[in-house]
N, C-alpha and C positions, 0 to 999 in steps of 0.2 A: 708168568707175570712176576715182576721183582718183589717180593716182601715189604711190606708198606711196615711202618712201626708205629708200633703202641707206645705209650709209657704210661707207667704207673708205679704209684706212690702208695704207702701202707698207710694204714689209720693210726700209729705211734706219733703219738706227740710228746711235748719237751716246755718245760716253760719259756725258754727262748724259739721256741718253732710250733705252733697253735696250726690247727689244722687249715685255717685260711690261706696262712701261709705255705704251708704246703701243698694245695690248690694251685697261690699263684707260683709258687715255684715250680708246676707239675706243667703248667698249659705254657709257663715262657719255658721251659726244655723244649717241650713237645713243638714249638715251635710259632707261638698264638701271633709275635711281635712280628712275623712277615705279612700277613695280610695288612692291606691301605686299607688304613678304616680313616683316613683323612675325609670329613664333613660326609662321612657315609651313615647312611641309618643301617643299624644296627641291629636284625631282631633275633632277640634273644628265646630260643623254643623253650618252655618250660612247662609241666604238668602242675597247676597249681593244689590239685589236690582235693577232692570231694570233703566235704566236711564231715568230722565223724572219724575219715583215716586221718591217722596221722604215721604214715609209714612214708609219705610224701618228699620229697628235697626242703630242706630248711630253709629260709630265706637268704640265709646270713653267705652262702656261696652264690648264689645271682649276683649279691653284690661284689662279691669279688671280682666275678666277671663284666660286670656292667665297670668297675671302677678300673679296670684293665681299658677297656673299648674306651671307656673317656678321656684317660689317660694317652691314647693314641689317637687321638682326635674323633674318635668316629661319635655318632649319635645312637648310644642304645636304648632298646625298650625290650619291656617283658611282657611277652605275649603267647597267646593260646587261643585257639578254636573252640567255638561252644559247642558242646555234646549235643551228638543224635537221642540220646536217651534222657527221659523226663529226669532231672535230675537238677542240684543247684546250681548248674553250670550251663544251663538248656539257653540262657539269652545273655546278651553282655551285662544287664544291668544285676542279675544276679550272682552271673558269673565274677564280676569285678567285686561285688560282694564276700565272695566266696574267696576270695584271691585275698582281700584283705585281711578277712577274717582268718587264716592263714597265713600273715604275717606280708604279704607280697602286695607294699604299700609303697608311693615314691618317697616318703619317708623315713621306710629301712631301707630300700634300694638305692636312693637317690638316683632312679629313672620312674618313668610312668610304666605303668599296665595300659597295654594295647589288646580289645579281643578282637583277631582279627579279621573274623571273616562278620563283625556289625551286629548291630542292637538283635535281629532276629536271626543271625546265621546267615542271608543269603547275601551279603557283600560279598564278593566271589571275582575272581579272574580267572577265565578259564586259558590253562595251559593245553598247549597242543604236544604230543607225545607221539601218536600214534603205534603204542605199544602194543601186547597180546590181547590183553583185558581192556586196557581203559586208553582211548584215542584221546580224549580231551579233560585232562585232573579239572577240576575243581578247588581249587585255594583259596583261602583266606586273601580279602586284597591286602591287609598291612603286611602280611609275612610276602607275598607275593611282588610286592611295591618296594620291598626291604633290598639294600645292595648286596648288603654279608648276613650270611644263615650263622647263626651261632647254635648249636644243642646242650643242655644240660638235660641229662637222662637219667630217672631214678630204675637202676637198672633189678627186674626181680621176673617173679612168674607173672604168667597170662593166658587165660583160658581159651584164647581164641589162636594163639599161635605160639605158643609153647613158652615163650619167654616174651616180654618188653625192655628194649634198648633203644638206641639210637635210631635204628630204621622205625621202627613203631611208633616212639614220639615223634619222629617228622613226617613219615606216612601217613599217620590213619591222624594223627595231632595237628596238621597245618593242611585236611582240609576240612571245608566250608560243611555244612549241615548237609547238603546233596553230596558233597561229594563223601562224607562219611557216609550216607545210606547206599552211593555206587560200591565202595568198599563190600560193605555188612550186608547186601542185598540181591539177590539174581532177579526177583521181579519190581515190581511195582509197589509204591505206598497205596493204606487202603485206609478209610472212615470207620474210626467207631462211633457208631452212631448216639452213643449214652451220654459221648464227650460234647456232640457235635451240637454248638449254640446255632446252628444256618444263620450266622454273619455275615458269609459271604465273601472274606478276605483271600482264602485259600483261589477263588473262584477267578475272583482281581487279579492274583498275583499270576494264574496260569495262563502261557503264551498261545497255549494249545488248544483250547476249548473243552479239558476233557474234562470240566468237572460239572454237573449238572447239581440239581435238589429236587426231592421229590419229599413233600410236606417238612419241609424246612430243614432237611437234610441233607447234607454233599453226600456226594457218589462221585465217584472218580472211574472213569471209564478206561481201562486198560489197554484198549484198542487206541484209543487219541493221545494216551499220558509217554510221555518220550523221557521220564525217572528224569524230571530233573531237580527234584524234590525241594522245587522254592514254596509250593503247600505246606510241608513241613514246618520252614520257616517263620511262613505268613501264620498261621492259626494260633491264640494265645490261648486257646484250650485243649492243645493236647490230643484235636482227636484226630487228627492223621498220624497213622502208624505204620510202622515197614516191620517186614516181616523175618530179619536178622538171620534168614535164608541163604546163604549162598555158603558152598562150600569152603572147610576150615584153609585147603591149602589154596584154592585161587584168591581168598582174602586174602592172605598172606603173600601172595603175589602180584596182588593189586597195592598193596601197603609199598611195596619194592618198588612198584612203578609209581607211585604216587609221590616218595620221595626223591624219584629221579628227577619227576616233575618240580619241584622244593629247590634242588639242588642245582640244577644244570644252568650252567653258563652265571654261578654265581661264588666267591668264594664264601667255604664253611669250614666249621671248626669245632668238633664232638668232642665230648666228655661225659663219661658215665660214671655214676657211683655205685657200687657195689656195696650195698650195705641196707639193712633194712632189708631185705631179699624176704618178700612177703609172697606166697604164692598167686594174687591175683593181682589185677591192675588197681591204681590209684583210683579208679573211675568207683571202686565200690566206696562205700558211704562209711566203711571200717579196714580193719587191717586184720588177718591170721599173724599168728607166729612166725617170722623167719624161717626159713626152713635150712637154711647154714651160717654160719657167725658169720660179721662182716667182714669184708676183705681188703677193700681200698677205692682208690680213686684210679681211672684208665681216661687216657686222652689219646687222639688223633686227629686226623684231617683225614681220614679214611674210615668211614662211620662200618663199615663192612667189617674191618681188619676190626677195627672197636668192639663188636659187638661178638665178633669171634672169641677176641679174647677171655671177652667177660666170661661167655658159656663157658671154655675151657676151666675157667679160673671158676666159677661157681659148681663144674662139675667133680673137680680134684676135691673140693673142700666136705670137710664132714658135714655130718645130718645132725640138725639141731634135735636135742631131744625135746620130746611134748611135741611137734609140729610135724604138721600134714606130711612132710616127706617121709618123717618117721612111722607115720599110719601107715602110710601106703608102701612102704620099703622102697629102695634106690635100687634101681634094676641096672644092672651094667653100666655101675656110675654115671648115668643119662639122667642126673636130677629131673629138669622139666620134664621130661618124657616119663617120667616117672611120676610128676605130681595129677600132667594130663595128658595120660597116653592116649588119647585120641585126637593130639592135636604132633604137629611135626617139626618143630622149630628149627631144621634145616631148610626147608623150602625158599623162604624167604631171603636169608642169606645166598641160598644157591641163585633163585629167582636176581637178586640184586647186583651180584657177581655175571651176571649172565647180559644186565643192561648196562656194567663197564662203571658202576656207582661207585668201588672199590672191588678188594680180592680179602678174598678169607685167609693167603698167604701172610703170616704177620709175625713181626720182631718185638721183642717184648722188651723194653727199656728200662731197670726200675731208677727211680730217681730219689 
């Protein structure tokens, strides 16, 4: 397969060249001004950031990116899926909260926050794929509903698959509340019963009959329940839980299909930042130390090649001192594998390369 290219730009600024600027100078090389974003809506994936971390993307580059798409006619917005995990980000209303509170306001953006898979998670379109893992994704309907994918990617580590880039944030990031627990999950959500009010909502919401109560308590019957985790959704106490069971490389594989699902038959356009390289996902409530200095900004239209390069480029780079990589020592300059050697962050890549998403063959352009 041909060599797709990257480009990328250093973090040296100038008083006449502000790191903005060198953004929009990075994604019009890279090539942003070819897609028609003529009266297209425009969704812009972005991780708005658990409150507490602040190792997160800044605000101040969405808006460079949203003022590019306007600028080219298109209609963009800034959107994200609300988290499977109780957290501030678990329903739209708090998640838009959380977004704010974080700077990701139409305000500073001059576009709206869209969360896209709805008030409880289960606004959903189901894509048909018929992959290895997952035959029908689960997405968000506004990203789903969207003409052009755009990615902005805080690229760093991840406990669950070695690294977070571009495939992560549009994988396991644009889908809906079920379709993150098909991701995270080989069985079935189950009742805690200490949470569980017998409301009855979960019960409403299932198409399958399998949720029962026995003195006011749901039970979800595993022989009826078909994981399609709208309970999840529906319950505003919390007491239906999944059991983040499924192994590290078939989620990682499911993430690959899932953004095939995101992507296919739509144009899209990646960018990762390289910088803040924290060893876990933004999903924690805090940040570790860096675990190498910052390096730069990488763009593509090949989120594969993108996300190649990153690792290369995070793996060349020294060990910051004080930080978890320097606990653990860099084993065969294999950073991530090194922060969580029990996870494989080639899979995914290979997984993704395997469903024709992109090729990890890549040209590195710097700009």
């Amino acid at each position: 397969m041909e060599k797709s290219k990257v480009y990328f730009t250093n973090l040296r600024a100038a008083i006449s060249l502000n790191l903005l600027q060198k953004l929009e100078n990075l994604v019009k090389a890279a090539g942003i001004e070819k897609i028609d974003f003529n009266k297209k809506f425009t969704a812009i994936k972005v991780h708005f950031g658990e409150p507490g971390n602040i190792a997160y993307l800044r605000p101040n580059y969405s808006k460079v990116m949203a003022d590019i798409v306007k600028n080219l006619g298109g209609k963009p917005f800034l959107t994200d899926c609300n988290t499977l995990y109780v957290g501030r980000r678990k329903d739209a209303l708090e998640h838009i909260d959380a977004a704010y509170e974080n700077g990701y306001n139409p305000f500073t953006l001059g576009c709206h926050v869209i969360i896209a898979d709805g008030l409880k998670g289960t606004d959903e379109t189901y894509v048909p794929i018929n992959c290895e893992f997952v035959k029908e994704a689960k997405i968000g309907r506004a990203i789903a509903d969207s003409d052009v994918i755009i990615s902005l990617s805080h690229f760093k580590g991840h406990e669950l698959t070695g690294f977070g880039g571009a495939l992560k944030n549009i994988g396991m990031g644009c889908g809906s509340r079920a379709g993150k627990m098909e991701m995270h999950n080989s069985g079935k959500p189950s009742v805690k019963e200490s949470k569980c009010a017998g409301c009855g909502q979960c019960a409403r919401n299932c198409a399958h009959g399998a949720i029962s109560f026995n003195n006011k308590i749901a039970y979800i019957s595993h022989d009826k329940c078909a994981g399609c985790g709208r309970c999840i959704g529906a319950c505003s106490f919390d007491a239906v839980r999944v059991g983040w069971d499924e192994e590290d490389d078939i989620a990682s594989k499911k993430i690959a299909e899932y953004t095939y699902a995101v992507l296919k038959d739509k144009p899209s356009f990646h960018v990762n930042f390289v910088l803040d390289v924290s060893p876990f996902c933004d999903c924690h409530s805090e940040n570790d130390t860096a675990i190498v200095p910052d390096i730069g900004i990488f763009a593509s239209f090949d989120p594969v090649a993108l996300d190649m390069a990153c690792v290369d480029a995070v793996n060349k780079a020294p060990v910051n001192r004080g930080s978890l990589l320097e606990e653990k020592g860099s084993v065969n300059n294999d950073h991530f594998t090194s922060v969580h050697p029990e996870t494989n962050w080639k899979v995914c890549l290979d997984h993704a390369e395997k469903l024709g998403i992109g090729t990890k063959n890549y040209e590195l352009i710097e700009i």
